[in-house]
C-alpha positions in Angstrom: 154.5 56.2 52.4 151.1 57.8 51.4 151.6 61.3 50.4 147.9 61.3 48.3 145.5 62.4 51.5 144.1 66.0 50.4 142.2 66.2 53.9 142.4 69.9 53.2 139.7 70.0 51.0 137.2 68.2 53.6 138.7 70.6 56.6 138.1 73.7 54.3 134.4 72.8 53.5 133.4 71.5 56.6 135.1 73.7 59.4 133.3 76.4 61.0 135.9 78.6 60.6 135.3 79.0 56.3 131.5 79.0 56.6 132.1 82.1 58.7 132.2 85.9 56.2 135.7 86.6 56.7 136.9 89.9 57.2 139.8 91.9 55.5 141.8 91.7 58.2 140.6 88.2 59.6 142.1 87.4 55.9 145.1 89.3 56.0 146.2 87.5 59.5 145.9 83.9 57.6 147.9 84.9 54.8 150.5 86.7 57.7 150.9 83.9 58.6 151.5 81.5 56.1 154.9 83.3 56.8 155.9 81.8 59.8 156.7 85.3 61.1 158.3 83.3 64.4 160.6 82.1 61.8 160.9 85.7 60.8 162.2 86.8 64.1 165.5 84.3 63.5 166.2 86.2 60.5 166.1 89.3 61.9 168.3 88.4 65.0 171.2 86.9 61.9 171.0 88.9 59.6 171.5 92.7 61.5 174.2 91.6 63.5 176.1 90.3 60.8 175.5 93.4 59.0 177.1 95.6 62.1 180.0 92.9 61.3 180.5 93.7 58.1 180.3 97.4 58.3 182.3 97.6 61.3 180.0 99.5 62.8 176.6 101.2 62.3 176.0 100.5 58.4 173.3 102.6 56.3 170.0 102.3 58.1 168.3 102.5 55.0 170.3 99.7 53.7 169.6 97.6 57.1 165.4 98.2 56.4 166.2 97.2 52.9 167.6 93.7 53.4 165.5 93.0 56.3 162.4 93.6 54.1 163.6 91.5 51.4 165.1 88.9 53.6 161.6 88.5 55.0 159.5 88.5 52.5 162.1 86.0 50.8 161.7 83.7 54.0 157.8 84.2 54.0 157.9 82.9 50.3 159.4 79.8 51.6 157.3 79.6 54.1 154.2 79.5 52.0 155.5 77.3 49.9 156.3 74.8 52.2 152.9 75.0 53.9 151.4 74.1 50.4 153.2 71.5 49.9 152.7 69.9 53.2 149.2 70.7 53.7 148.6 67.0 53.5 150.6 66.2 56.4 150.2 69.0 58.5 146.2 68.5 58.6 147.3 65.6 61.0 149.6 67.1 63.0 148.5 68.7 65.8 151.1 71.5 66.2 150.0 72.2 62.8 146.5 71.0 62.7 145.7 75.3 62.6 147.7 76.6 59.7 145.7 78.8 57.0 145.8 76.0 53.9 144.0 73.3 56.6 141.2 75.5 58.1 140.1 76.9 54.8 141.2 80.2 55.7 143.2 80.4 52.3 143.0 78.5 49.4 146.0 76.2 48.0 145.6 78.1 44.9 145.9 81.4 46.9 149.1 80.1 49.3 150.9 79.2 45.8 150.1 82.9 44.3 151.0 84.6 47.2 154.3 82.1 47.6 155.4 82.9 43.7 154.5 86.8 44.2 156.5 87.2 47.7 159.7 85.1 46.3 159.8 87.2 42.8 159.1 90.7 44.4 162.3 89.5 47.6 164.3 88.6 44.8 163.5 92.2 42.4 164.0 94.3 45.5 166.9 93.0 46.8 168.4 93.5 43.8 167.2 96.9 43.3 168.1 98.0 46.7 171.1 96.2 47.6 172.9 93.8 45.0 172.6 91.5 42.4 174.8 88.7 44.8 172.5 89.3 47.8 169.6 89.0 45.6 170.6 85.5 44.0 171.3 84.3 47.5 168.3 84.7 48.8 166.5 83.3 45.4 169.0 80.1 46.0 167.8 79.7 49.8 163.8 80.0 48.8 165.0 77.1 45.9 166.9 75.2 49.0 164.1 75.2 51.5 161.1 74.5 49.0 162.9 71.7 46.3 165.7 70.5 48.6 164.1 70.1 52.0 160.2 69.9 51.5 160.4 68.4 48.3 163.3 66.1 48.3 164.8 65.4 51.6 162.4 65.8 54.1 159.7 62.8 53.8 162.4 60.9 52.4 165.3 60.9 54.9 166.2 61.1 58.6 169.0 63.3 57.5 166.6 66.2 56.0 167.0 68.7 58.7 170.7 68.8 58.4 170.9 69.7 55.1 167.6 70.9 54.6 169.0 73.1 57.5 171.3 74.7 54.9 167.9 77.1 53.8 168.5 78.7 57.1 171.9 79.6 56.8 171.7 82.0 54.0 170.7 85.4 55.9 174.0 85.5 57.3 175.3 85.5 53.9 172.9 87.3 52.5 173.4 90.3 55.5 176.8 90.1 54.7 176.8 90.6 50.9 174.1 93.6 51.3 176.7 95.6 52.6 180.0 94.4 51.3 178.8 92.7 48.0 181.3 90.4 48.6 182.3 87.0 50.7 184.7 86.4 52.7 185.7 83.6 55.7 183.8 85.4 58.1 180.1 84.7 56.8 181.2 81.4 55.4 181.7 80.9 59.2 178.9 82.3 60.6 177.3 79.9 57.6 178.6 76.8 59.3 177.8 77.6 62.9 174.2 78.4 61.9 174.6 74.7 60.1 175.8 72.8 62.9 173.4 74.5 65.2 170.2 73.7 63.5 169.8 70.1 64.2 170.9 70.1 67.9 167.6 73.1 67.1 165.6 70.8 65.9 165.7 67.6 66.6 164.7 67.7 70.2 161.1 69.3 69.1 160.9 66.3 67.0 161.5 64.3 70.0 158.5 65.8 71.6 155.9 65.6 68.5 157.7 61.7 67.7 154.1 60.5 67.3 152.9 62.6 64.8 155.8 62.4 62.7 155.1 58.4 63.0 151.9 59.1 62.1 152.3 60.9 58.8 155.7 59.0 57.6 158.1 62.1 58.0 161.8 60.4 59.2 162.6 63.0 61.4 165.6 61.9 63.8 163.4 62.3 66.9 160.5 60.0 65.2 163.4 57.3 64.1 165.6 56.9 66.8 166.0 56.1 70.6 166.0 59.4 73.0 169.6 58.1 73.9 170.4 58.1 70.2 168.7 61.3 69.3 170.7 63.0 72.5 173.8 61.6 71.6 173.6 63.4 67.8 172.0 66.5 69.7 176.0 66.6 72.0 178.2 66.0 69.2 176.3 69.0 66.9 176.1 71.0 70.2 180.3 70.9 70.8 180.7 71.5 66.5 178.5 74.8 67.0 180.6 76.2 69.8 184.2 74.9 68.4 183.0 76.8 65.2 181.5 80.1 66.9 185.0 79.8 68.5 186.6 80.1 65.0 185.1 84.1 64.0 187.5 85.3 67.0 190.7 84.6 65.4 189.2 84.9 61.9 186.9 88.2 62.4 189.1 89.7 65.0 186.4 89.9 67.7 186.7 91.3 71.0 186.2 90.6 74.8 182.5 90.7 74.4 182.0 88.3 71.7 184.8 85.7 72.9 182.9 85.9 76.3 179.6 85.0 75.3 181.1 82.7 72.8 182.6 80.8 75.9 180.1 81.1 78.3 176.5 80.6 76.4 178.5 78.0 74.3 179.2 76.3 77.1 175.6 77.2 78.2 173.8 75.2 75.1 176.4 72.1 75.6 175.4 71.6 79.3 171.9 71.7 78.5 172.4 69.1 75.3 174.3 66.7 77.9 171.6 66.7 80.2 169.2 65.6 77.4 171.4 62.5 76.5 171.6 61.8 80.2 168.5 62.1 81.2 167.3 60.1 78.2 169.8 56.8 79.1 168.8 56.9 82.5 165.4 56.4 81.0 163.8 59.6 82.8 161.1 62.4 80.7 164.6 63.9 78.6 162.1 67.5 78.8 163.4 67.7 74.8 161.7 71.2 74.9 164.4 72.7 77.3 167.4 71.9 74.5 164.9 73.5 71.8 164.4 77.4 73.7 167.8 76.8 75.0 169.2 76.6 71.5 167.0 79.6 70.5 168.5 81.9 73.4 171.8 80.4 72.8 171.8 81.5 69.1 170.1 85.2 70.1 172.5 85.9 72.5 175.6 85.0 70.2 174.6 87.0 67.6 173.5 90.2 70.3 177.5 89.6 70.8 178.2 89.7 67.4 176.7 93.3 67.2 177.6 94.9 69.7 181.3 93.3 69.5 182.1 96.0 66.7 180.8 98.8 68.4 183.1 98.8 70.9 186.6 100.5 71.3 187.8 97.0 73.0 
């Protein structure tokens, strides 16, 4: 595997997009989004309705603000970290041929800055505003996601989203913890089902950018195996989310509205993860991009439940 190309360098001198004067805000947007604030918008839907959860209601708003601004900046510290790392590989990618680090917008000196700045300050605040557990657990996930996955796992083994996956799981945790500054079964579940649901996430994407994981040597299940392969993994994760989204209702004591939307979009996301497989043996375009949004509503609307479950008198 060659992980030495540095075509960043050329792509920063020569694009027309560094020899241009760059504005404040033209600068500000490239460092926004070294972020991946789309990525941001997952945290957000985890991490507020477990925190309803845990309260049992309405918890402090100011303590809500609080962990959603260090929750985020700890995920965009991650983010820019894993964008420097893989600036090699993304400059031949083309979902990711326009990220800040391969235009020249900002510098790999200036992603690794802002990545170290954005993880300590998460890490101070959290502590200073919540608690000293939610504020090691979001440290661990920023060490999960950049050494674990990017680092270790995810050039190396077809397995890397799975437990690379783990990064992910920790706002639910971390909601939790902000609030109760404990742990108890009920994030540890929520933990898993955001687990299992990540590959059935993700690895229908990477059946739809196969190529250019081929291209730059990254084993992702989509760029290693057969559709009908791929689909078959996609099913099995698909039923172990919904059997363990199944498990908060007994454990949490959650109500009609929750155990509905449980049932219903769980069944939902498996239907949808069934026609992949099918449509993939029968040798027929498996359209990998309908499991991918699918599992994004899926995951939205369980965790819309999950909030508005508590508030409830039933």
């Amino acid at each position: 595997m060659d992980t030495t190309r540095t075509p960043d360098a050329p792509a920063s001198e020569s694009s027309p997009v560094s020899a241009a004067p760059r504005s404040f805000g033209r600068t500000l947007r490239a460092y926004v989004a070294l972020t991946k604030p789309r990525v941001l918008e997952l945290l957000l839907v985890t991490t507020v309705p477990v925190m309803i959860l845990a309260q049992n209601g309405l918890p402090n708003l100011w303590l809500v603000l609080a962990t959603v601004i260090g929750g985020s900046l700890s995920a965009g510290s991650a983010a820019a970290f894993n964008m420097y790392l893989d600036r090699d590989i993304d400059a031949h990618m083309q979902r990711t041929v326009n990220r800040p680090l391969v235009t020249g917008e900002v510098s790999p000196r200036g992603a690794l800055i802002f990545a170290w700045s954005l993880g300590v300050f998460s890490t101070l605040w959290l502590w200073l505003t919540t608690n000293a557990l939610a504020a090691i657990l979001s440290a661990t996930a920023i060490f999960f996601y950049v050494v674990i996955y990017t680092m270790i796992l995810k050039r190396r083994t077809e397995q890397n989203i799975v437990w690379g996956g783990i990064a992910g799981c920790f706002p639910v945790v971390i909601g939790w913890s902000a609030v109760t500054g404990s742990l108890t079964w009920t994030p540890l579940i929520l933990f898993a089902l955001v687990f299992l649901w990540t590959p059935p996430h993700y690895w229908p994407l990477s059946m739809k950018y196969k190529a250019q994981y081929e291209e730059v040597d990254v084993p992702m299940l989509g760029a290693t195996r057969s559709g009908a392969q791929v689909g078959l993994q996609v099913i099995l994760y698909a039923w172990a989310t919904v059997a363990c989204s199944l498990l908060l209702i007994p454990v949490a004591e959650m109500g009609i509205v929750y155990t509905a939307s449980a049932v219903v979009f769980g069944g939902w996301f498996i239907y949808e993860s069934h026609r992949l497989y099918n449509r993939a043996v029968r040798g027929t375009e498996p359209a990998p991009m309908r499991v991918f949004h699918a599992s994004i509503t899926y995951l939205t609307l369980l965790f819309v439940a999950i909030a508005v479950d508590p508030l409830l008198p039933f």
